[in-house]
Structures are given as structure tokens and as C-alpha cells.
C-alpha positions in Angstrom: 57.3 4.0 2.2 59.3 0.9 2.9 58.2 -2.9 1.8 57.3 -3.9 5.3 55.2 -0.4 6.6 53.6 -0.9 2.9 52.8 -4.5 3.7 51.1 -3.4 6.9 49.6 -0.8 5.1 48.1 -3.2 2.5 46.9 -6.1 5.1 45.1 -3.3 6.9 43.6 -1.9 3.9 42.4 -5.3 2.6 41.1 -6.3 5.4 38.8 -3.3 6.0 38.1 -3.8 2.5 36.9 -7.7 2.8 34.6 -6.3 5.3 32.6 -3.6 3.3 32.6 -6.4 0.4 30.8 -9.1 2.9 27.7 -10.7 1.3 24.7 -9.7 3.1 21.1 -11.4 3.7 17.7 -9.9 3.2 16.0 -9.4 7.0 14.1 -12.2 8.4 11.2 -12.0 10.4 11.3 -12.1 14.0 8.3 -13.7 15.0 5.9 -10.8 16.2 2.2 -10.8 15.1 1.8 -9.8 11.4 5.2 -10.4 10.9 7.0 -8.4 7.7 7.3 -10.3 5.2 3.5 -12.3 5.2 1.4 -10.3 3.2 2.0 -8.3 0.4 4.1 -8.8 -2.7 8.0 -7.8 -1.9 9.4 -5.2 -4.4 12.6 -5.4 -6.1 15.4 -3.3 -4.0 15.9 0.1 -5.5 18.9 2.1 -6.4 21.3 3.2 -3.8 19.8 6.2 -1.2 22.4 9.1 -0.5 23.8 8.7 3.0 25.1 11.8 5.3 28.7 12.3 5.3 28.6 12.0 9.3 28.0 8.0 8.5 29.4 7.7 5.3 32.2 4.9 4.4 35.1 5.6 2.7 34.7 4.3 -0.9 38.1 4.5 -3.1 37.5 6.5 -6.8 38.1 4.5 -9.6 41.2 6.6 -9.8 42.2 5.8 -6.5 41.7 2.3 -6.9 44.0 2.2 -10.1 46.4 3.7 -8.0 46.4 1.4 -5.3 46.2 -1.6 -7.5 49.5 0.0 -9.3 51.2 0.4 -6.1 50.6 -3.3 -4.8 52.0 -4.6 -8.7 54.8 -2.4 -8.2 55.1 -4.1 -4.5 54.6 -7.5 -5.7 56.9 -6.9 -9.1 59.9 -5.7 -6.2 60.0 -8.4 -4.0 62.1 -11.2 -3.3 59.5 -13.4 -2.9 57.2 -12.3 -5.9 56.4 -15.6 -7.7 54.3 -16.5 -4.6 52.8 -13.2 -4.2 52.0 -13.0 -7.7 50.0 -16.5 -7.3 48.2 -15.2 -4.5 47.5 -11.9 -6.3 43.5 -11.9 -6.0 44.3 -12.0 -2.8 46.1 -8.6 -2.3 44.0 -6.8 -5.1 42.0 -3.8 -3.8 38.5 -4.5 -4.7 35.6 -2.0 -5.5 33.3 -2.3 -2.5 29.8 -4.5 -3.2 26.7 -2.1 -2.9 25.9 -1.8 1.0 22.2 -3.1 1.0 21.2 -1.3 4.2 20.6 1.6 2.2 18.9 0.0 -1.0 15.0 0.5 -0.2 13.7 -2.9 -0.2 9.9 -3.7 1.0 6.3 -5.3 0.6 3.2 -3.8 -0.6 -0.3 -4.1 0.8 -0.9 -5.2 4.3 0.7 -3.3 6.6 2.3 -0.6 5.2 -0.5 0.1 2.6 -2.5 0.4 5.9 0.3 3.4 6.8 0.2 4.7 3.5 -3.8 5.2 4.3 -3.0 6.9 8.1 -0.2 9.2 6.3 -2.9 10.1 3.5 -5.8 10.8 6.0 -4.9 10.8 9.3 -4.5 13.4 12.1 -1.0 13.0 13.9 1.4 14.8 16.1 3.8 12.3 16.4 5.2 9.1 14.3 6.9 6.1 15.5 9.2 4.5 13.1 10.6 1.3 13.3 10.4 -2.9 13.3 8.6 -5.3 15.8 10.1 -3.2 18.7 8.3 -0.3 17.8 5.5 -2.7 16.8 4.8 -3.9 20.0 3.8 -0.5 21.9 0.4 -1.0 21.4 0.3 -5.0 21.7 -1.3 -5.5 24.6 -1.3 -8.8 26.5 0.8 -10.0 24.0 1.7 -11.4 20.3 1.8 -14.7 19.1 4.6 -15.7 21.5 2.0 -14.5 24.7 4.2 -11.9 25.9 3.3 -8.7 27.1 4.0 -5.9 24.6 3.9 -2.4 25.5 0.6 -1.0 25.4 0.1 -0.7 29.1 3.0 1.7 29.7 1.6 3.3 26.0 -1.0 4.5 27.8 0.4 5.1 31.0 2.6 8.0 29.3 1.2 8.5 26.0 -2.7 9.3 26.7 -3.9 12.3 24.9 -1.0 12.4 22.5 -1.7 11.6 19.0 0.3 9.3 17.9 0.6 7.0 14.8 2.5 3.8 15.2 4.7 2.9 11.5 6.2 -0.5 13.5 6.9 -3.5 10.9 7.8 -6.9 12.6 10.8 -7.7 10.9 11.5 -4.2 9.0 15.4 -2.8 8.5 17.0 0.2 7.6 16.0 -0.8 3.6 12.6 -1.7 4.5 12.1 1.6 6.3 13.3 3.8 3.3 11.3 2.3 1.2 8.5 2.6 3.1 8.6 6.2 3.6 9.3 6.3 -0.4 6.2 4.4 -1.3 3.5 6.5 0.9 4.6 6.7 4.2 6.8 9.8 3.9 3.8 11.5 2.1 0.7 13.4 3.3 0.3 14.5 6.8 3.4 15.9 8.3 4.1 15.3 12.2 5.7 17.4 14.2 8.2 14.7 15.9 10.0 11.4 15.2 10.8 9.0 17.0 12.7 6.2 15.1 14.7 2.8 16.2 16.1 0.4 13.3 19.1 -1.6 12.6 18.5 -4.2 14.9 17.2 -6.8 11.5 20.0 -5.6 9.5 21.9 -8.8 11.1 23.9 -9.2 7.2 25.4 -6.0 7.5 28.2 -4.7 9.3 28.3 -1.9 11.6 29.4 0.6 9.2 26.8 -0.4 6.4 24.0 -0.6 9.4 24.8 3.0 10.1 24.7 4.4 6.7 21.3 2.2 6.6 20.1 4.5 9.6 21.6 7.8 8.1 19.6 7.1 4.7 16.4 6.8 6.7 17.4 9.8 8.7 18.0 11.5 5.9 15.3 10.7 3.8 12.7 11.2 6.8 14.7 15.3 7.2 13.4 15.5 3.5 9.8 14.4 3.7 9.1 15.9 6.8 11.7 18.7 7.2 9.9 20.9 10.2 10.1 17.6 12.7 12.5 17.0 15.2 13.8 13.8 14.8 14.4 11.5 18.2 17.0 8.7 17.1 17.3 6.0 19.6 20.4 4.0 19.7 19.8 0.6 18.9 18.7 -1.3 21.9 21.0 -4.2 23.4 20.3 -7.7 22.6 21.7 -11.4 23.4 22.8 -13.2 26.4 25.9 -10.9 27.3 28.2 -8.0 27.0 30.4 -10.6 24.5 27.8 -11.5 22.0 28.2 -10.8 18.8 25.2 -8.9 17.3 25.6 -6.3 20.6 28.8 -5.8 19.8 27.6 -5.2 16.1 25.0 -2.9 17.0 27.4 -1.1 19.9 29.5 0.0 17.3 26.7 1.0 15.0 25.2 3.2 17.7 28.9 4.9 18.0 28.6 6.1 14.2 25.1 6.9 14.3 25.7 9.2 17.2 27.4 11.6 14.8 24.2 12.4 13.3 23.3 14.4 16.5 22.9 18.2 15.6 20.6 19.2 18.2 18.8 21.1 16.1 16.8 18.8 13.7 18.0 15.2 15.0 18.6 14.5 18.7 20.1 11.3 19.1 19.5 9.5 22.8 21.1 6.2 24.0 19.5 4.5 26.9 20.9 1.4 27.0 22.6 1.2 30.1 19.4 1.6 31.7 18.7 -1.9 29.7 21.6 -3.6 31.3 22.5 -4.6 34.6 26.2 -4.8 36.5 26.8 -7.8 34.5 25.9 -7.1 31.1 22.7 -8.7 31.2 19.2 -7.7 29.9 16.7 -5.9 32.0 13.2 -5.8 30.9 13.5 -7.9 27.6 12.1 -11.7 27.2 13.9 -14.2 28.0 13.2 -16.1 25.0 15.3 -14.1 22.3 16.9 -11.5 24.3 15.5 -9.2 22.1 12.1 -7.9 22.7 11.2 -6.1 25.2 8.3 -6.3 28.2 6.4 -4.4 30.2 9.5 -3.4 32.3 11.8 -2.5 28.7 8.3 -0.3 27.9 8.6 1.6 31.0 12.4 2.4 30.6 11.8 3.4 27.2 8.5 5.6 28.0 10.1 7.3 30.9 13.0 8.3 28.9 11.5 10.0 25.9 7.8 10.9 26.5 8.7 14.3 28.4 11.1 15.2 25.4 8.5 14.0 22.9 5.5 16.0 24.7 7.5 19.0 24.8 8.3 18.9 20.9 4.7 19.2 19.9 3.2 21.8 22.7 
């Protein structure tokens, strides 16, 4: 390899590698009714889940990383110019990447979930929905502390006579959902079908680390309940237009996330054009934060899964 394709090679390389390496922030709530993150005491993030190749980052060996760190000296050691490369060295050194936190289970006890913990212990179940406020907010009905509707008309409207149980956390991400399901959520009775939407909280991460986030929960939910089918929703659209920068984020999310489709076990569905009109804007989510849906969001959502959902535990 010549110095200047090698150069490309290593601006490329180190670029992609600042990325994995970003610093990332625990989830925030976001300002539903018993929001995650006020009750309980929050538990120390756990060790690293396992994550499905489909999703899986590339991560350098410690071999491999020797061997790219000898090939940049060798680089630097070469060149004409190597007294300022070699001052700048820390930055053309290929790093290990930091831990990806999307897949480190990290949640509360009590309150909520120790209320799901109870329901997965003793209660009677076809179907479990999975997720943060979004998935909350089905069976709000006129509304939450912000006074907007939440979904529990259209609930009804589709889901009557379907037993369901509702695992929505205000707040919760791809961490706080595996460790959920590893602290008594996961246990006990087993549903027949899945239905999970997460990543949207995971704002810190970047698209590759939200993904593997998703895969760990995917993964984790195949081993606790391994006879359900699972229904993966792509992440819904958010934000004021097609440019804004945590739809973009989760856009390219959903792309890796599709890959854990095997239409035998998980079934992955994207309906967000449906959520968006010719210009890129929202349909059927409040105008407020561009995030959570309303009555009209419910009934895109319920029209688009309850016939698959039905037909998965007849």
C-alpha cells in the first residue's frame, strides 16, 4: 500500500473509530406520567450483554490493534514529514473502542418495573408490549401530565378481548430494557408475542451502538421467551424535519436493526412513512416535542400490527 492510499486508509479508520469511542449519557426522562427514573433506587450498569452478529460492530483484537498501531509507526517513522506527525501521534493511534453502553443493563428497582416483575410472576398474558413512554402511553387515556391524549382509545378500539400486558417505562432505553427483563420481567409467564419499540432514549449513542442496544434486547427477550414471535418496530420518526439530527440517528439505526428480520422468530416492520407526510413532517405526533404520539399516531400504529399480532396467538 502506498503512503497516500494508507493515509486515506488511516483517516477513515480513525474516524470510524472516534465514533464508537464517543462518550455517552445515561437516558433522561421524557416527561410522561411516572416518568423512569422517579421511583426506585437505580442499579449499577452490569457487564456487557452479547449482541447478534447481524448488529454487531466491528471491534479490532488486541492483535489486530498491535498491528495497526505498528503499521501507522512504520508510516509515521517513513515520512518526510515525521517530526510533526510524531507530535500529533495520539492523534493517529488506533484506540480500543470504549464499552458501548446501549448494551450494559442499567435500571431502577421498585416502582414500576417491580410492579412488571409482579404481572410476569402472576399474571395471565398472551401478549407483551416492550418499550419506553411510547409504549407507555397506549393505555393513557385523556392524557399525561402534559394533557395530551395517549393511546388508550384506539387500545381499545383494536385490542378488546386480547390479553395484553403493557412493560412501557417513560424514559427507558435499550439498557434499561435488558435489565429489566434480567431482573423479573423476563421470568414467569411466557407470552406468545412481542411487540417491542426502543432506542428512541438512547440519544448518547450512535446508530451502531443503538442497534446492538436493540439486538441485546432482542436477543435476550429470544432467550427468556424462546416460543414468541417477536414484532420489532423500527424506531419511530421524531423532530421537526427530514434534516434533524436524532431522525437521522435513528434512520440509520432502523437500517441495521432490519437485519435482525428472520421471519421465523423476529419480524421486523417499519411504518414510518405512514408517520410522515410529502414534506418530511410528522403526522399524528404532538406538536410539543415531536416525539409522542396522539390519537392519530395510535391509530397508524394499531392498524398496522393488531391483525399480525391477533393472528400470532389464535
Amino acid at each position: 500500500m502506498n503512503k497516500k492510499a494508507f493515509l486515506k486508509f488511516l483517516l477513515c479508520f480513525v474516524a470510524s473509530t472516534a465514533v464508537m469511542c464517543v462518550a455517552v449519557a445515561q437516558p433522561t426522562p421524557d416527561g410522561a406520567r411516572g416518568g423512569f427514573g422517579s421511583r426506585g433506587m437505580q442499579a449499577p450498569p452490569g457487564p456487557p450483554a452479547p449482541v447478534p452478529p447481524e448488529v454487531a460492530m466491528p471491534r479490532p483484537t488486541d492483535e489486530e490493534l498491535t498491528k495497526l498501531n505498528a503499521d501507522i509507526k512504520q508510516f509515521v517513522d517513513s515520512s518526510p514529514d515525521k517530526k510533526l506527525k510524531k507530535e500529533f501521534a495520539s492523534l493517529i493511534t488506533v484506540q480500543m473502542p470504549h464499552d458501548n453502553s446501549a448494551i450494559r443493563p442499567a435500571g431502577r428497582t421498585g416502582g414500576q418495573h417491580q410492579s412488571f416483575v409482579n404481572i410476569a410472576n402472576t399474571g395471565d398474558f398472551d401478549v407483551m408490549f416492550m418499550g419506553d413512554s411510547i409504549t407507555y402511553l397506549w393505555t393513557v387515556g385523556d392524557g399525561d401530565v402534559s394533557g395530551y391524549p395517549g393511546g388508550k382509545t384506539v387500545y381499545d378500539k383494536y385490542f378488546a378481548g386480547m390479553k395484553i400486558a403493557n412493560f412501557g417505562i417513560p424514559g427507558d432505553s435499550t439498557q434499561g430494557v435488558l435489565w429489566r427483563l434480567q431482573n423479573g420481567e423476563g421470568q414467569g409467564h411466557k407470552p406468545k408475542a412481542v411487540m417491542l419499540l426502543i432506542g428512541t432514549n438512547n440519544n448518547g449513542n450512535s446508530p451502531d451502538e443503538i442497534a446492538e442496544g436493540v439486538g441485546a434486547d432482542v436477543l435476550e427477550l429470544r432467550k427468556d421467551f424462546p416460543d414468541a414471535k417477536i414484532l420489532l418496530m423500527a424506531i419511530f420518526p421524531r423532530g421537526t424535519g427530514s434534516n434533524d439530527s436524532g431522525r437521522l440517528k435513528m434512520e440509520a439505526a432502523n437500517k441495521i436493526i432490519a437485519r435482525l428480520d428472520d421471519q421465523k422468530h423476529i419480524f421486523f416492520l417499519n411504518i414510518n412513512d405512514k408517520f410522515l407526510d410529502a414534506s418530511g413532517n410528522l403526522i399524528g405526533f404532538r406538536p410539543s416535542d415531536h416525539l409522542h404520539p396522539v390519537e392519530q399516531g395510535f391509530e397508524i400504529w394499531a392498524s398496522s400490527v393488531a391483525s399480525t399480532l391477533k393472528s400470532w396467538i389464535d
